[in-house]
Structure formats: structure tokens, C-alpha cells
C-alpha positions as CSV (number, residue, x, y, z in Angstrom):
1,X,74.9,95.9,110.3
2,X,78.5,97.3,110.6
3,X,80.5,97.9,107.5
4,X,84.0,98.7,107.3
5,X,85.8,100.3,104.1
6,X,89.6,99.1,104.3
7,X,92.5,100.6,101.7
8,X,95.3,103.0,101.2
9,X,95.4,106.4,102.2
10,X,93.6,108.3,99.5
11,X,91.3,105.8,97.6
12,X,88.5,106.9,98.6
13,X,87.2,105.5,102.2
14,X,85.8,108.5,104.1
15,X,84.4,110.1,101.0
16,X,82.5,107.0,99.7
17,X,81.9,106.0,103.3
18,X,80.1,109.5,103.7
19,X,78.1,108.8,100.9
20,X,76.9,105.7,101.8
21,X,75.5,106.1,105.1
22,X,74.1,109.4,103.6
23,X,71.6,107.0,101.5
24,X,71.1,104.3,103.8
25,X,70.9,106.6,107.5
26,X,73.9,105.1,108.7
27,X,75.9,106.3,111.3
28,X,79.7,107.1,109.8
29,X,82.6,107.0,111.1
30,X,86.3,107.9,109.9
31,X,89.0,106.2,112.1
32,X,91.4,108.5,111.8
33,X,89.1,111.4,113.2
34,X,88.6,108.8,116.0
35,X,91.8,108.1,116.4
36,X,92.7,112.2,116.7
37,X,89.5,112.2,118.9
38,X,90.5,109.4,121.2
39,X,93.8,110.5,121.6
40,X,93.3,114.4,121.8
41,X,96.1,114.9,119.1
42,X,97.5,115.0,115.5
43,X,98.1,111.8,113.9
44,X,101.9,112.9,113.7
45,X,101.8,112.7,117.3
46,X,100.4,109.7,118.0
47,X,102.2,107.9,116.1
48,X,105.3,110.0,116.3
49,X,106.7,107.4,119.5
50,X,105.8,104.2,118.4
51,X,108.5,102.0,117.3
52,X,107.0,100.1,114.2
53,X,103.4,99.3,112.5
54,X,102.7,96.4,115.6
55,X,102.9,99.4,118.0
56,X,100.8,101.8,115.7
57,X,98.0,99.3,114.4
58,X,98.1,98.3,118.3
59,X,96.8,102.2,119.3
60,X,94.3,102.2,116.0
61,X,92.7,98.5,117.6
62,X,92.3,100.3,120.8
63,X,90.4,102.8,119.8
64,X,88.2,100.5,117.2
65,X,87.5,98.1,120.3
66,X,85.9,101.6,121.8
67,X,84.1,102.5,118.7
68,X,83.0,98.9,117.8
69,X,81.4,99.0,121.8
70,X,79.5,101.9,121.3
71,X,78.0,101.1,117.5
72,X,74.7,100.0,118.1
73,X,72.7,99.9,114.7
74,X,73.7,100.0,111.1
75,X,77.0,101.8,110.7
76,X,80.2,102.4,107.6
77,X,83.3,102.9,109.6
78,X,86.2,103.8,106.8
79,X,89.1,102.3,108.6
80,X,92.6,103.5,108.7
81,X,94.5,101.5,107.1
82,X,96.3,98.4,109.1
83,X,99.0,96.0,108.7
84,X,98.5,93.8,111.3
85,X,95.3,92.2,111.0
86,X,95.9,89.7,113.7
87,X,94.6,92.3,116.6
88,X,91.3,92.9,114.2
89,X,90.3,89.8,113.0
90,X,88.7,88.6,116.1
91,X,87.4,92.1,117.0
92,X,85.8,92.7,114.0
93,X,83.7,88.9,113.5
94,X,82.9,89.5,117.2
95,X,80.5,92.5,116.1
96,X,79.9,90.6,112.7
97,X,81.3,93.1,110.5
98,X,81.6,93.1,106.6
99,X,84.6,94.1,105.6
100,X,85.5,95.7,102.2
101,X,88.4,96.9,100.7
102,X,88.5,99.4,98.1
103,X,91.0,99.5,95.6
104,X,91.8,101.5,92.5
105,X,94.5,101.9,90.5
106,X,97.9,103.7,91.5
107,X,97.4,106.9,89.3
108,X,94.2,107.3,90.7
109,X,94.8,107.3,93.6
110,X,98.0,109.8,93.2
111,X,95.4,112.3,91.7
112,X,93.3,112.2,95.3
113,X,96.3,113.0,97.0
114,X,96.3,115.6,99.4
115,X,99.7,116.7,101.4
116,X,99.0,117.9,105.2
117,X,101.1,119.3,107.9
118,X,102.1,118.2,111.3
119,X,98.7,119.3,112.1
120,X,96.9,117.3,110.0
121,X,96.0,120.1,107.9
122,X,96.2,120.1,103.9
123,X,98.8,122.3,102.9
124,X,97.7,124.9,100.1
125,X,99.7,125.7,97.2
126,X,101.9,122.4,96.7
127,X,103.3,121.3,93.5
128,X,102.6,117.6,93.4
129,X,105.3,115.2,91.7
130,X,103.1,112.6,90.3
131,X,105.4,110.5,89.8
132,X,107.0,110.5,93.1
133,X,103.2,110.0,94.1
134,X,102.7,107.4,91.8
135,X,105.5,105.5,93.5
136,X,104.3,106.1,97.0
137,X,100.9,104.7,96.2
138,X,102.4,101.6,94.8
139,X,104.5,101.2,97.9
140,X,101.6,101.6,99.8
141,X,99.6,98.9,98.0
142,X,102.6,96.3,98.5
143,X,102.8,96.5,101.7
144,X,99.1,96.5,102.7
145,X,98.2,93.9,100.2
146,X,98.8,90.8,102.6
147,X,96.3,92.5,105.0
148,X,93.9,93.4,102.2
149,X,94.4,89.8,101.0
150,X,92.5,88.4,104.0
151,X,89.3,90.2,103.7
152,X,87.2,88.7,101.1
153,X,85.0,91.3,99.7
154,X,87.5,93.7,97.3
155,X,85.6,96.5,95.0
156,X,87.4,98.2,92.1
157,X,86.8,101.9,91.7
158,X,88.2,101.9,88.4
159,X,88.6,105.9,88.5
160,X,84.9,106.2,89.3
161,X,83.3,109.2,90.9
162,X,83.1,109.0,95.1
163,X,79.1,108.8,94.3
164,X,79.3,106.0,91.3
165,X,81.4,103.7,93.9
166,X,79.0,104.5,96.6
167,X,75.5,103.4,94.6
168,X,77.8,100.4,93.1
169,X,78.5,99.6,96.3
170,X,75.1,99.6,97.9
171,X,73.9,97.5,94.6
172,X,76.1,95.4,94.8
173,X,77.9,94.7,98.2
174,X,75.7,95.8,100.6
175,X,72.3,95.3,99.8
176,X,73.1,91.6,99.4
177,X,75.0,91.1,102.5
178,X,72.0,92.6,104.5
């Protein structure tokens, strides 16, 4: 079965997703490594000429149509997050996949922040401005939470550990839906 962790940037979807297959034997996969993968560059780049969030979430459904093809068994995908869920919706019930989002609260998400370069690369040494951060991460919730709205399984970290979320998770979520 294929599972796919949905959210803002920074709650935690690769690193729980990690975890998770690391217990069941899935097969994991992180979009946005896809993404850089598929289209043999940064993120920056790639999304650096498109015109709005149709054009963007229109590149990341491409490359989940290619990575949805070549999933074969039982499989956490931590997806990138998307606004238009139009394009997905049908892609994703095709290959019957359960969909969760994970959501915490703004300030802990703020503390997972990480700042990266044009390369994608984290940049060292940054003084954070948590409240600046604060208010990104609220921003980001807004504006996703019509898209997160339409998936039906949501799962509260509640400042847990990467590894709590993850066995919660499998309690919980995914050894019932299997």
C-alpha cells in the first residue's frame, strides 16, 4: 500500500516518513529529492520560471505521475507540499493511496526550520528570527489549509519526537488502513 505524508515545509514529512518505512520495509520517497532528481536541478531553479503555484504544483504532478508508475509494493512518499489538489486527486485514488497530513503547531514547526541556499543547501551559522518564522509558518498553514482540508486523515504532532509520530502513526493510521 502507498502512503503519502502531506504538510508544510518543516513539520516533519521526510523525517517521520523515514522512520516509518524504516519499521515496516517500505520503500521511501521524498518528493522534493524527486523533484531535484527528475529535473536535474535545485528547487530554486525549477521553480524559479513558473508563473504561479498552478504552474509549480503542475511540474511536482508530473513527476509524482512517474513515481506513482514505478511504486510497486508498499511505499511512504512525503510529498511536497501542493496547492492545487485538482491535478492529484485523481492520480493519487488511481494507485489507491492514503493520504495523511501532518500538522503541528506554528512554533513547532518554526523550531525545525532550516534556511538553505540557492542550492538547496542549509546555510550554517544563521541567526533565526522566530518570530518572523513564526509568522511564515502561519502563512504557510493558511494558504495550504484548503488543500489539506480535502484529505481526510489529519495527525497532530503536538511537539512530539520524529520517532513518537512515527510509532503513533503506524498504531494508529496505518496499521488500520492496511
Amino acid at each position: 500500500m502507498i502512503f503519502a505524508l502531506f504538510g508544510v515545509t518543516c513539520v516533519g514529512k521526510t523525517a517521520i516518513g523515514k522512520i516509518i518505512s524504516e519499521r515496516l520495509g517500505y520503500e521511501f520517497y521524498d518528493m522534493d529529492a524527486e523533484i531535484k532528481s527528475f529535473y536535474k536541478d535545485t528547487l530554486t531553479n525549477i521553480y524559479s520560471d513558473c508563473f504561479n503555484r498552478y504552474a509549480i504544483d503542475k511540474k511536482k504532478a508530473a513527476v509524482l505521475q512517474v513515481l506513482l508508475n514505478k511504486c510497486g509494493g508498499d511505499v511512504i512518499i512525503a510529498m511536497s507540499p501542493i496547492y492545487y489538489t485538482k491535478m492529484y486527486k485523481i492520480m493519487l485514488a488511481k494507485k489507491n493511496v492514503f493520504s495523511i497530513v501532518l500538522e503541528d503547531a506554528p512554533e513547532n514547526i518554526a523550531d525545525r526550520m532550516i534556511c538553505t541556499d540557492a542550492f538547496d543547501l542549509p546555510i550554517e551559522n544563521i541567526k533565526p528570527n522566530r518570530q518572523n518564522d513564526i509568522k511564515d509558518v502561519k502563512y504557510f498553514i493558511s494558504r495550504y489549509k484548503n488543500a489539506h482540508n480535502k484529505i481526510q486523515c489529519h495527525f497532530q504532532i503536538n511537539g512530539k519526537s520524529a520517532s513518537e509520530s512515527a510509532d503513533t502513526i503506524i498504531r494508529e493510521i496505518i496499521n488500520q488502513a492496511i
